[in-house]
C-alpha positions in Angstrom: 24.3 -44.6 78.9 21.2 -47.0 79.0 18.1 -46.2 76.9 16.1 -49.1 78.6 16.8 -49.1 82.2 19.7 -52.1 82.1 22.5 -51.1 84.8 23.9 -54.6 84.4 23.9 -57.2 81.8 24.6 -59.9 84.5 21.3 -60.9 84.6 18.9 -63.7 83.2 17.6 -61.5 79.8 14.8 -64.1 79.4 13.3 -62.6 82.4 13.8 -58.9 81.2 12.0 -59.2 78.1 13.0 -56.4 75.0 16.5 -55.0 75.2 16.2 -52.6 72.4 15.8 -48.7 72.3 12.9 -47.3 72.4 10.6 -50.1 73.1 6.9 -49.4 73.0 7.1 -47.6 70.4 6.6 -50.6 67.2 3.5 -49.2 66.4 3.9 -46.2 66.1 6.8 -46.4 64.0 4.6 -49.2 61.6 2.1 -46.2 61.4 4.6 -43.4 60.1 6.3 -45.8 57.9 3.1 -46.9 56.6 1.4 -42.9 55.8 5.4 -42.3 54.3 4.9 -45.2 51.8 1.5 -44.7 50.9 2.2 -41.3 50.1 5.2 -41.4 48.3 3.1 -43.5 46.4 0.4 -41.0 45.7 3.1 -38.4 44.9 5.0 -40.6 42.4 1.5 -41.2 40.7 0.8 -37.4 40.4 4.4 -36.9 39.3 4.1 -39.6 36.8 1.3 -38.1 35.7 1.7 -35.2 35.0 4.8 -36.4 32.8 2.8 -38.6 31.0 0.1 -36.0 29.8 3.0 -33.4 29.1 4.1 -35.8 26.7 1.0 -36.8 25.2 -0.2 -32.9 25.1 3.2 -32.3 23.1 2.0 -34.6 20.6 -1.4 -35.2 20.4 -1.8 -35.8 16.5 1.1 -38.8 17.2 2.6 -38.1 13.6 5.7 -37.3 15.3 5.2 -41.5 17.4 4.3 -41.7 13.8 7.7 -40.5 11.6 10.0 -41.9 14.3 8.4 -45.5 14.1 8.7 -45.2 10.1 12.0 -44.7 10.2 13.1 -47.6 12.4 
């Protein structure tokens, strides 16, 4: 099975050129790895978040930040 058209590898591969699957298709692939990234990004910030001001709504006097530290 040949994914780039090579029926025999007996053959000068400087004058083929790429020997890879799926040639062509580089930037395509750099564009959906790029969106994927930048928005895993932008959902890990939301996530975080959220997190964050659940904690600081939980306590928002900070006595509890407060007790803790006077203990250590």
């Amino acid at each position: 099975m040949s994914t780039n058209g090579m029926t025999s590898w007996a053959v000068d591969l400087a004058d083929i050129g790429a020997v890879y699957p799926f040639q062509g298709t580089e930037f395509v692939l750099f564009i959906l790895g790029l969106v994927f990234w930048i928005g895993w990004h932008i959902l890990q910030f939301r996530t975080e978040k959220t997190e964050v001001d659940h904690e600081m709504h939980s306590d928002e006097s900070g006595e509890s930040a407060k007790d803790i530290i006077g203990r250590y």
